[in-house]
N, C-alpha and C positions, 0 to 999 in steps of 0.2 A: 234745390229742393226736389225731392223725387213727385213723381207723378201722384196725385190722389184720384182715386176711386171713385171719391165724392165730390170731385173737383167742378162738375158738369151742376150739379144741383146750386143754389142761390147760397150766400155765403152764412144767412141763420139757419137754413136745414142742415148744411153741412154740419155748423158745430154742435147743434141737437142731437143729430146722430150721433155722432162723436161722444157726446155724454152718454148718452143711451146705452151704446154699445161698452162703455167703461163702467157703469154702473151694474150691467151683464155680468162682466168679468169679475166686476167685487163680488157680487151675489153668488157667484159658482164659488170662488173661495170664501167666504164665509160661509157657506151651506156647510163646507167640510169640517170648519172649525166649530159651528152650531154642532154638527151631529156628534163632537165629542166637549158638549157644553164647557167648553173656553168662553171665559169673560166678553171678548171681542167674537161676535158673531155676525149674522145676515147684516143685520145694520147697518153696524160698525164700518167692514168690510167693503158694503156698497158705498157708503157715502164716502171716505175715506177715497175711494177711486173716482169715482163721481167730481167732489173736491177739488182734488187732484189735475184732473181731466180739463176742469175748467178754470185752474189757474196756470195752465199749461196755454189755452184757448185765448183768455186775455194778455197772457206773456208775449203770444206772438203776435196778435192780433190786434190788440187795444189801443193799441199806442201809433198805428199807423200816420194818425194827422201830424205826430210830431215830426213828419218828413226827416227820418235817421235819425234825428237825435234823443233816439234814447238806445238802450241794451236788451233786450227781449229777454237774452239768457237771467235778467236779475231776480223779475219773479219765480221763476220755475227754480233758482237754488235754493228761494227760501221757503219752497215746497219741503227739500230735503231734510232742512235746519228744521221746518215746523212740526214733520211727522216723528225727529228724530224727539223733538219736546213731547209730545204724545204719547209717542212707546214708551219713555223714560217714566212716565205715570204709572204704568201697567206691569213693570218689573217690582218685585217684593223679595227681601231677602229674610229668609226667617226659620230659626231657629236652623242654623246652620245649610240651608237649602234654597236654593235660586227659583223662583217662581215667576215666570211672565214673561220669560226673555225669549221664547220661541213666537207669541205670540206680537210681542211688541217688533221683531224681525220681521213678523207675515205681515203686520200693517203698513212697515216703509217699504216692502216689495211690492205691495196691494198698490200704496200709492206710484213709484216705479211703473205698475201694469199703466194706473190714469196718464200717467204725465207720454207717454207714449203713445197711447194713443189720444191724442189733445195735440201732441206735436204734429198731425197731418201726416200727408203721404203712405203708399202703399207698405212700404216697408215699414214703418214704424205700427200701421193700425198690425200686421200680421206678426211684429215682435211682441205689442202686445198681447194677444190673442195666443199665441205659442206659449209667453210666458205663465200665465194664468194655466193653462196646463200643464205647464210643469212644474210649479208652484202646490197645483194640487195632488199630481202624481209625487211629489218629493215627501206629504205630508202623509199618503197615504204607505209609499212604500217602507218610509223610515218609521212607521207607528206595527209595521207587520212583526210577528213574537219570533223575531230574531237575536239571539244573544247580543252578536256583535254589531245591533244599532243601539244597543241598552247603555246608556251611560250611567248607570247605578244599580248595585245589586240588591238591593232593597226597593220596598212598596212597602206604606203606611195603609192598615186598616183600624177602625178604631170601632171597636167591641163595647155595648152597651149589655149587662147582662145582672140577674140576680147572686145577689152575693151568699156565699157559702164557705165555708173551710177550704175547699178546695178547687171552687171555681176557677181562679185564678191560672193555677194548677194545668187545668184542663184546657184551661184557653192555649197557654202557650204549647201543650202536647198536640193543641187541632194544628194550630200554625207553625210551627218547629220553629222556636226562637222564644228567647229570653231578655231578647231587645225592649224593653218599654219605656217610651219617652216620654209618656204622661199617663197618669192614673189618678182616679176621683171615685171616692165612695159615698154615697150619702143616704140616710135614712128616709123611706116615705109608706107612709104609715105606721105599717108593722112586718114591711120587712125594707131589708137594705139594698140596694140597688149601687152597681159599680160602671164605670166608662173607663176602656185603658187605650192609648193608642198603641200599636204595636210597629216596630219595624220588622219585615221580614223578607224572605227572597221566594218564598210561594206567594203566586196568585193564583186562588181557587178560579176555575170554570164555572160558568152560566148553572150549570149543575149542580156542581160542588157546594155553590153558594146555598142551597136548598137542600141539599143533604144535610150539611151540617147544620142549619137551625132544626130539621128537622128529628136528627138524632140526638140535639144537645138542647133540649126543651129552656133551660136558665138560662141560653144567649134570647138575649130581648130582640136585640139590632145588631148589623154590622154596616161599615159603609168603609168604601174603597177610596181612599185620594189619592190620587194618581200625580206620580212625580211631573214635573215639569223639565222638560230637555232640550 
C-alpha cells in the first residue's frame, strides 16, 4: 500500500477527508454538466462520488475484525455493477435517437473518481483528482463547434408559431430544411396557432436567435434540443 498523506491524522478524520475531498471532485463535474442543464447535475454528481468514496472506505476498512477472512475487493465491484444499474435509468432511446448515454458514462467515471480516492494512498487521492480534470476538460473540449467531434448532422428546433397560408413555408426557408418530424396545429380562440419540430444542420447564434423572432413577428416560440452524443 503506498504512502498516505493522511496517514499521520486518526483513522475517522482520515476517511472524512476522504469523502470530503471526493464529494469536491463530483461537484466540479457536475457544475459542468449543470451549466449545460443535463438530467444528472451538482447533485447527482456529488453524491454519486461521495457514495462511491465511501463504499470504497468500508471495503477496505470495515471488515478488519474479521482477521483476513474476508475479500475487501467485493464491495468496491459492486460499486461498478450498482452505478452501471443507474446509468442504465438515465439512457432513453426515442424516436430513432440515443439520449443519456453520455451522461450515464459521466456518472460511472464520477463514481471511478470516489472509489479512488476512498482507496487511500498518495497515488490513488492524485489519480483521482487528475481524473476529475480531465473528465471535465474532455466534456468541455468535445462540446467546442467542431465539425469532426459532431456525431450528427442535424439539430432538432421545435417552432411554436401563428398559423397562415404560408407560415409554414417560411419556417422551413429561416431554417433550410424540409425535415419535419412532428407538426400540430390547433385552434384558440380566433386564430390558429401551429408547433413543428424541425430537423436541420443550422444552429442559429445567440443573435440570430433574436433576429429571427424579431423579423418574423407569427414565430411565437422557438426552443433548441440538443442531440445527445
Amino acid at each position: 500500500m503506498s504512502q498516505d498523506i493522511l496517514g499521520s491524522l486518526p483513522d475517522p478524520l482520515n476517511y472524512i477527508i476522504r469523502i470530503i475531498i471526493a464529494a469536491v471532485c463530483g461537484f466540479i463535474i457536475g457544475f459542468e454538466r449543470k451549466a449545460r442543464s443535463k438530467e444528472a447535475g451538482i447533485r447527482t454528481h456529488t453524491i454519486v462520488a461521495l457514495g462511491a468514496c465511501l463504499m470504497m472506505i468500508i471495503s477496505k476498512y470495515a471488515f478488519w475484525d474479521e482477521e483476513g477472512k474476508y475479500d475487501g475487493a467485493r464491495v468496491a465491484a459492486q460499486i461498478v455493477s450498482g452505478i452501471g444499474f443507474l446509468g442504465t435509468g438515465m439512457i432513453v432511446y426515442s424516436k430513432g435517437t440515443l439520449h443519456g448515454l453520455t451522461t450515464a458514462a459521466g456518472i460511472w467515471a464520477t463514481a471511478g473518481v470516489g472509489m479512488a480516492i476512498g482507496a487511500g494512498g498518495n497515488v490513488m487521492l492524485i489519480v483521482g483528482a487528475v481524473s476529475t480534470v480531465i473528465i471535465v476538460c474532455v466534456h468541455l473540449f468535445l462540446h467546442l463547434p467542431i465539425k469532426l467531434f459532431a456525431s450528427k448532422g442535424f439539430h432538432q428546433i421545435q417552432v411554436q408559431f401563428r398559423f397562415t397560408p404560408d407560415s409554414l413555408d417560411k419556417i422551413k426557408e429561416i431554417f433550410n430544411t424540409d425535415n419535419i418530424s412532428r407538426m400540430r396545429i390547433q385552434r384558440s380562440e380566433d386564430q390558429k396557432t401551429g408547433t413543428v419540430l424541425l430537423r436541420t444542420s443550422l444552429i442559429p447564434g445567440d443573435n440570430k436567435w433574436q433576429q429571427i423572432m424579431e423579423e418574423n413577428d407569427f414565430i411565437l416560440a422557438m426552443e433548441y434540443y440538443e442531440e445527445e452524443w
